[in-house]
Residue, then its C-alpha position, 0 to 999 in steps of 0.5 A: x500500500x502507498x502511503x498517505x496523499x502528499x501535498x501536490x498529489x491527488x491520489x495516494x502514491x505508491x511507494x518508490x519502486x527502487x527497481x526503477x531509476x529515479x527519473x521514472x519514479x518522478x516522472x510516474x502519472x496515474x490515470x483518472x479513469x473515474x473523471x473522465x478518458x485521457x487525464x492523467x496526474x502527477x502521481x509524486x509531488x513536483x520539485x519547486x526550485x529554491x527561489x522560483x516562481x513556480x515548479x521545475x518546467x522540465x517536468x511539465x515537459x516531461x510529463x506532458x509528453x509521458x501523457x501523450x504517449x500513453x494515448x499512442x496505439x501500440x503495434x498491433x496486427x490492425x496497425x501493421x505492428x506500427x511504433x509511433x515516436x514523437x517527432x516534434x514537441x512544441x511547449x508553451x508556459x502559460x502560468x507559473x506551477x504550484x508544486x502544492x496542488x496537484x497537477x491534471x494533465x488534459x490529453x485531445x486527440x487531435x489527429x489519428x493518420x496512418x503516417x502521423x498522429x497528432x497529441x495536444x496537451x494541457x497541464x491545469x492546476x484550478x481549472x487553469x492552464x498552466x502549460x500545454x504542449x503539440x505533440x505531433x508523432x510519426x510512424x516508424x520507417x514510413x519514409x521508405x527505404x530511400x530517403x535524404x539524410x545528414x546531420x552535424x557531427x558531434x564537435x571534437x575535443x569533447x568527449x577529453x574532458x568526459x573521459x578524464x572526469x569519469x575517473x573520479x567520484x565526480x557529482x554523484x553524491x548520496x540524495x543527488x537529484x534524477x540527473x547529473x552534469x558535467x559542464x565544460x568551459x564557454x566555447x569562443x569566450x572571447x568572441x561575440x554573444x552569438x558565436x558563444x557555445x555554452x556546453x555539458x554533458x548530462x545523463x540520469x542517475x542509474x539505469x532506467x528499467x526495461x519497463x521505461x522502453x523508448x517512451x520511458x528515455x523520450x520522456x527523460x531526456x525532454x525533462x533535462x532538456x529545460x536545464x541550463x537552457x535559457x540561462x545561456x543568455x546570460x553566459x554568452x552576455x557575461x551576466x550573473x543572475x547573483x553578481x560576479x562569481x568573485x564578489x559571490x561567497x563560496x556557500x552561493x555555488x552549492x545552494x543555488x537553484x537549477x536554472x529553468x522553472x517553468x515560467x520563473x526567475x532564473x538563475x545560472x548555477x545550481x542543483x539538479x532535483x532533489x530525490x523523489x518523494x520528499x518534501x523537505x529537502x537539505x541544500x547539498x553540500x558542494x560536490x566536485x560539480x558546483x566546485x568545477x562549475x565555479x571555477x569555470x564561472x570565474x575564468x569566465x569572468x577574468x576573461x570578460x573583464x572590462x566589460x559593463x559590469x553595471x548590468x544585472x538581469x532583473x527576470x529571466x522566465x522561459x516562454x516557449x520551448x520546441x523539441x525535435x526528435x531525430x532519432x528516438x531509438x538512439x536516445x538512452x537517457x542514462x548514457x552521457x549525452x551532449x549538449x551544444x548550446x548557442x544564441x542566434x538572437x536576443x533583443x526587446x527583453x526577449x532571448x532565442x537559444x538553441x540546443x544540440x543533444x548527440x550521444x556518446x556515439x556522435x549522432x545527433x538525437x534532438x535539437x531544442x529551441x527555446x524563448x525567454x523574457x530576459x530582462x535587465x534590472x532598469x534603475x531602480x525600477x522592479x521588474x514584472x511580467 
C-alpha cells in the first residue's frame, strides 16, 4: 500500500519502486479513469526550485509528453505492428506551477493518420492552464527505404574532458537529484554573444528499467532538456543572475537553484532535483560539480573583464520551448549525452537559444529551441511580467 496523499498529489502514491531509476519514479502519472478518458496526474509531488516562481518546467515537459504517449496505439496486427515516436514537441508556459496542488494533465486527440498522429496537451492546476504542449508523432520507417539524410557531427575535443572526469567520484553524491552534469568551459569566450557555445554533458542517475522502453528515455531526456537552457543568455552576455562569481561567497555555488522553472526567475548555477518523494529537502553540500562549475564561472569572468559590469538581469522566465526528435531509438537517457548550446538572437527583453543533444556515439538525437523574457534590472525600477 502507498502511503498517505502528499501535498501536490491527488491520489495516494505508491511507494518508490527502487527497481526503477529515479527519473521514472518522478516522472510516474496515474490515470483518472473515474473523471473522465485521457487525464492523467502527477502521481509524486513536483520539485519547486529554491527561489522560483513556480515548479521545475522540465517536468511539465516531461510529463506532458509521458501523457501523450500513453494515448499512442501500440503495434498491433490492425496497425501493421506500427511504433509511433514523437517527432516534434512544441511547449508553451502559460502560468507559473504550484508544486502544492496537484497537477491534471488534459490529453485531445487531435489527429489519428496512418503516417502521423497528432497529441495536444494541457497541464491545469484550478481549472487553469498552466502549460500545454503539440505533440505531433510519426510512424516508424514510413519514409521508405530511400530517403535524404545528414546531420552535424558531434564537435571534437569533447568527449577529453568526459573521459578524464569519469575517473573520479565526480557529482554523484548520496540524495543527488534524477540527473547529473558535467559542464565544460564557454566555447569562443572571447568572441561575440552569438558565436558563444555554452556546453555539458548530462545523463540520469542509474539505469532506467526495461519497463521505461523508448517512451520511458523520450520522456527523460525532454525533462533535462529545460536545464541550463535559457540561462545561456546570460553566459554568452557575461551576466550573473547573483553578481560576479568573485564578489559571490563560496556557500552561493552549492545552494543555488537549477536554472529553468517553468515560467520563473532564473538563475545560472545550481542543483539538479532533489530525490523523489520528499518534501523537505537539505541544500547539498558542494560536490566536485558546483566546485568545477565555479571555477569555470570565474575564468569566465577574468576573461570578460572590462566589460559593463553595471548590468544585472532583473527576470529571466522561459516562454516557449520546441523539441525535435531525430532519432528516438538512439536516445538512452542514462548514457552521457551532449549538449551544444548557442544564441542566434536576443533583443526587446526577449532571448532565442538553441540546443544540440548527440550521444556518446556522435549522432545527433534532438535539437531544442527555446524563448525567454530576459530582462535587465532598469534603475531602480522592479521588474514584472
Amino acid at each position: 500500500m502507498g502511503g498517505e496523499r502528499q501535498p501536490g498529489t491527488l491520489i495516494r502514491p505508491r511507494p518508490i519502486d527502487p527497481s526503477k531509476a529515479q527519473i521514472e519514479n518522478v516522472l510516474e502519472l496515474t490515470p483518472l479513469v473515474d473523471i473522465g478518458p485521457d487525464i492523467f496526474t502527477n502521481t509524486r509531488p513536483l520539485w519547486h526550485p529554491p527561489g522560483a516562481r513556480g515548479i521545475y518546467g522540465g517536468a511539465a515537459i516531461a510529463q506532458c509528453l509521458a501523457a501523450a504517449q500513453a494515448t499512442i496505439p501500440p503495434p498491433s496486427p490492425s496497425n501493421g505492428n506500427a511504433h509511433f515516436f514523437p517527432h516534434s514537441m512544441h511547449c508553451y508556459f502559460v502560468l507559473a506551477g504550484d508544486s502544492t496542488i496537484p497537477v491534471l494533465y488534459h490529453v485531445e486527440r487531435v489527429r489519428g493518420g496512418k503516417s502521423f498522429i497528432t497529441r495536444t496537451v494541457q497541464a491545469r492546476q484550478k481549472g487553469k492552464c498552466i502549460f500545454t504542449t503539440t505533440i505531433s508523432f510519426v510512424r516508424e520507417g514510413s519514409a521508405g527505404e530511400e530517403v535524404v539524410g545528414h546531420e552535424v557531427g558531434l564537435p571534437e575535443g569533447v568527449e577529453d574532458a568526459l573521459r578524464l572526469d569519469e575517473g573520479s567520484e565526480g557529482d554523484v553524491e548520496a540524495g543527488g537529484g534524477p540527473f547529473e552534469a558535467r559542464r565544460l568551459e564557454t566555447l569562443n569566450l572571447r568572441g561575440s554573444p552569438h558565436a558563444k557555445r555554452t556546453r555539458q554533458w548530462v545523463r540520469c542517475r542509474g539505469n532506467l528499467s526495461p519497463d521505461a522502453g523508448t517512451q520511458g528515455h523520450l520522456s527523460a531526456l525532454a525533462y533535462m532538456t529545460d536545464s541550463y537552457f535559457i540561462g545561456t543568455i546570460a553566459r554568452v552576455h557575461n551576466l550573473w543572475r547573483f553578481g560576479r562569481p568573485s564578489s559571490r561567497p563560496s556557500t552561493s555555488v552549492s545552494n543555488a537553484p537549477l536554472p529553468s522553472a517553468a515560467n520563473k526567475e532564473t538563475t545560472l548555477d545550481g542543483e539538479e532535483p532533489p530525490a523523489p518523494a520528499r518534501t523537505h529537502i537539505k541544500a547539498p553540500a558542494p560536490s566536485n560539480a558546483h566546485r568545477e562549475m565555479a571555477e569555470i564561472e570565474q575564468k569566465e569572468n577574468d576573461a570578460n573583464k572590462g566589460e559593463d559590469e553595471t548590468r544585472v538581469i532583473g527576470m529571466m522566465v522561459s516562454l516557449d520551448h520546441s523539441i525535435y526528435f531525430h532519432n528516438p531509438r538512439a536516445i538512452r537517457a542514462d548514457e552521457w549525452l551532449f549538449a551544444e548550446m548557442d544564441s542566434p538572437w536576443a533583443g526587446d527583453g526577449r532571448g532565442l537559444v538553441f540546443q544540440r543533444i548527440w550521444n556518446r556515439g556522435g549522432e545527433l538525437v534532438a535539437t531544442c529551441i527555446q524563448e525567454g523574457v530576459v530582462r535587465l534590472v532598469q534603475g531602480r525600477e522592479k521588474v514584472k511580467l
